[in-house]
C-alpha positions as CSV (number, residue, x, y, z in Angstrom):
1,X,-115.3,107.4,-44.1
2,X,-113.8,106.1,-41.1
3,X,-115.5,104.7,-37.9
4,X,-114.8,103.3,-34.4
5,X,-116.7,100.0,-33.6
6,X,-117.2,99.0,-30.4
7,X,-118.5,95.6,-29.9
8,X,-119.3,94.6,-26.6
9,X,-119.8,90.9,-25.2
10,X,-121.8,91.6,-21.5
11,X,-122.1,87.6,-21.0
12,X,-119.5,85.1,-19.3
13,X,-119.0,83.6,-22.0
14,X,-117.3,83.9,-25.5
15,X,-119.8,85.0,-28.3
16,X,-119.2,85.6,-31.9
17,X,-120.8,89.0,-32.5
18,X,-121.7,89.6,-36.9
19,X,-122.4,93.2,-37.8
20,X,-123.6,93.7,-41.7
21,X,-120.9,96.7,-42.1
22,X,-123.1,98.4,-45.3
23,X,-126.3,98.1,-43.4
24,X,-128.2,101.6,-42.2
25,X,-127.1,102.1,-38.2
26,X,-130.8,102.4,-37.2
27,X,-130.8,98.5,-37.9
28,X,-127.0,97.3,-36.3
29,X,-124.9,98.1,-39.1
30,X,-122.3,100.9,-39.2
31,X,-123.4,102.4,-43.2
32,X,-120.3,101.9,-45.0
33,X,-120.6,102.6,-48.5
34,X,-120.9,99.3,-49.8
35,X,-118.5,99.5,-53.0
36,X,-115.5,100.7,-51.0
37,X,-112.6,98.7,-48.9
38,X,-112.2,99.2,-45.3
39,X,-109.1,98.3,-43.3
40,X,-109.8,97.5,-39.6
41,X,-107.5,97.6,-36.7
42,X,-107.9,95.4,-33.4
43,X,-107.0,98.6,-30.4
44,X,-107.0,96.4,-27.3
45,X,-105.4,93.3,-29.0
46,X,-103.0,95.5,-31.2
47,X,-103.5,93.7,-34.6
48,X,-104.6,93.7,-37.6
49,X,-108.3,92.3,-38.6
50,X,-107.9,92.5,-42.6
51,X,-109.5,94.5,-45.2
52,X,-112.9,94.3,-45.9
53,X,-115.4,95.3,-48.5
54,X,-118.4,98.0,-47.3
55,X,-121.1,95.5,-48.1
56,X,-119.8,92.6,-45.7
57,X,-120.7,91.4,-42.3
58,X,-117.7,91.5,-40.2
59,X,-117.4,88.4,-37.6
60,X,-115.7,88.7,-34.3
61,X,-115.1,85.9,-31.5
62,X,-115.4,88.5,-28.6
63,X,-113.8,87.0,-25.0
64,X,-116.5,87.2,-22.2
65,X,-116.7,90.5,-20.8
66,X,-114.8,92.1,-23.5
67,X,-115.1,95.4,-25.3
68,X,-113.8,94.7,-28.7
69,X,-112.7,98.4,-29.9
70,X,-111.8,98.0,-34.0
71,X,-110.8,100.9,-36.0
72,X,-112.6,101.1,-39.3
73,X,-111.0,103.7,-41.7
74,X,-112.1,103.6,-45.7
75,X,-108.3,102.3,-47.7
76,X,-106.6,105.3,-49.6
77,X,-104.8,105.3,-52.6
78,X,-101.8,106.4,-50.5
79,X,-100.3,105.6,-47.1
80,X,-102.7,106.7,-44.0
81,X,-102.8,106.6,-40.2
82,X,-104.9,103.7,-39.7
83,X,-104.4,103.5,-35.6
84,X,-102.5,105.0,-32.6
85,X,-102.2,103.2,-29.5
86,X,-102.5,106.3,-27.3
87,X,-106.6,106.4,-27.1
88,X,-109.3,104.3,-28.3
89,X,-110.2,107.1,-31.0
90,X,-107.1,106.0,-32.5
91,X,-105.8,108.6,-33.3
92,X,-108.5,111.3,-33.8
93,X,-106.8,112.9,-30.3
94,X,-103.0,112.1,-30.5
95,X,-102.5,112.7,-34.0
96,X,-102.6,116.0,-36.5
97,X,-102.2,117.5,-39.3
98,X,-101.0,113.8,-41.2
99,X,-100.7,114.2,-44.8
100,X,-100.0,112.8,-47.5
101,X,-97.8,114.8,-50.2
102,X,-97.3,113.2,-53.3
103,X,-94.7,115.0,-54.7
104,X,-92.3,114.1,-52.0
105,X,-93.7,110.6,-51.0
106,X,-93.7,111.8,-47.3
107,X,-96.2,111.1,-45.1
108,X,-96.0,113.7,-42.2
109,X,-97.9,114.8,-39.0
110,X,-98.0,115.0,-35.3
111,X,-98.1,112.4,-32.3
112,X,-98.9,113.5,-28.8
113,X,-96.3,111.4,-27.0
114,X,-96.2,110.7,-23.2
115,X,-93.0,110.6,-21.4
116,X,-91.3,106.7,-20.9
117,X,-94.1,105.1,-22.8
118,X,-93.4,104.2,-26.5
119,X,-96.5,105.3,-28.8
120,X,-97.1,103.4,-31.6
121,X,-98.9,104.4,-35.1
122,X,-100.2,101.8,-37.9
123,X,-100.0,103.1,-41.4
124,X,-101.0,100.9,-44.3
125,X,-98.5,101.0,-47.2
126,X,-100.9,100.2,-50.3
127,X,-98.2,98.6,-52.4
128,X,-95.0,100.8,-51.1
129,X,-92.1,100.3,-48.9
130,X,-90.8,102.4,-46.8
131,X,-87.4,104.4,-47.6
132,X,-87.0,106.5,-44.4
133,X,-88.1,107.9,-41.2
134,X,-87.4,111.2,-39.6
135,X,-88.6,112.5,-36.3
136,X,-87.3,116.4,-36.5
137,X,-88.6,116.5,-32.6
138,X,-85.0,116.9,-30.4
139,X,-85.1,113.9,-27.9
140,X,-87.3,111.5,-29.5
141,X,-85.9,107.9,-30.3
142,X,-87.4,106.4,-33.4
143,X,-88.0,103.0,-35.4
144,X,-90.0,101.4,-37.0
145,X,-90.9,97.8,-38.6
146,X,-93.1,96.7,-41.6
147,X,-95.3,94.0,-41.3
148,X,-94.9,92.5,-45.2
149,X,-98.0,90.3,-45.3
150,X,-100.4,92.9,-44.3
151,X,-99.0,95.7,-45.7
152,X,-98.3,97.9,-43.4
153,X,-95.6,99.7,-41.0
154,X,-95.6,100.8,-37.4
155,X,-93.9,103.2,-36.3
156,X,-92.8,103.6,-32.4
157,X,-91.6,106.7,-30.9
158,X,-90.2,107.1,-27.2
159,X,-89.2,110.0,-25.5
160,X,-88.4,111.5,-21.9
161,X,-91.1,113.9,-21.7
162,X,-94.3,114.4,-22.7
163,X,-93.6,115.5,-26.5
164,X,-95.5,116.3,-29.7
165,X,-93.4,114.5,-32.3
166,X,-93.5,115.6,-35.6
167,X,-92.5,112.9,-37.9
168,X,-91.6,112.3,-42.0
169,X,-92.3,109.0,-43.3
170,X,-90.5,108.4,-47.1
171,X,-92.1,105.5,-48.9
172,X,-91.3,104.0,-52.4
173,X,-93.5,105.1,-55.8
174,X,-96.3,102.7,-55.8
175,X,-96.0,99.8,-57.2
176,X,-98.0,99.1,-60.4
């Protein structure tokens, strides 16, 4: 159940824009199944908003003339590719075949990268830490860093030429 909000302030002025998040579309909501969690991801202001329940309203203090893009992807059980950098689908483009196996603890996939311009990925942890990460694509430089309070890591990727980068993300066992 994931979605891509766009909430757009036409005035020349700052607004705070409310959309009831479990309310039917035909009335300004976005139908999110009110007894699930949502994380939601800022695109143009690269953060993250928080986690929110189905049956809230969501609040935003939208800059004049701003298109506020937010991802809004339903929270796994495991880690997940919350948001991409490279297109304001986040991800629904630049990304494929991510998976979680939990067997291994690896969370692996594709990222369409473009030559000399880092591309960066947001994948919640829910309650692991990362171990390691590979990027079996020759030429590719790699990192990443964990935000701790949220939850979450980033990963960034750079490379020469445009690339798809497959990667392999370890994480911990969760915790209990």
């Amino acid at each position: 159940d994931d979605h891509i909000l766009l909430l757009w302030n036409q005035t020349n002025y700052a607004k705070k824009i409310d959309v009831n998040l479990g309310e039917n579309t035909a009335f300004g909501g976005i139908g999110l199944k009110q007894d699930k969690y949502y994380d939601v991801w800022d695109f143009w202001n690269w953060r993250y908003v928080g986690r929110v329940k189905g049956n809230e309203v969501l609040s935003q203090s939208v800059r004049k003339n701003e298109m506020r893009t937010l991802a809004v992807r339903e929270v796994r059980n495991t880690p997940y590719l919350l948001s991409t950098d490279r297109h304001l689908l986040q991800g629904d483009i630049d990304a494929h075949n991510i998976a979680f196996d939990a067997q291994t603890n690896t969370l692996t996939g594709t990222f369409d990268v473009v030559a000399n311009d880092t591309y960066k990925a947001i994948i919640p942890l829910n309650g692991r830490s990362v171990t390691n990460l590979t990027v079996t694509t020759p030429g590719v430089d790699y990192s990443y860093r964990v935000n701790e309070r949220a939850g979450y890591a980033e990963i960034l990727l750079d490379a020469p030429k445009n690339t798809q980068a497959s990667f392999i993300l370890t994480v911990s066992e969760a915790n209990k």
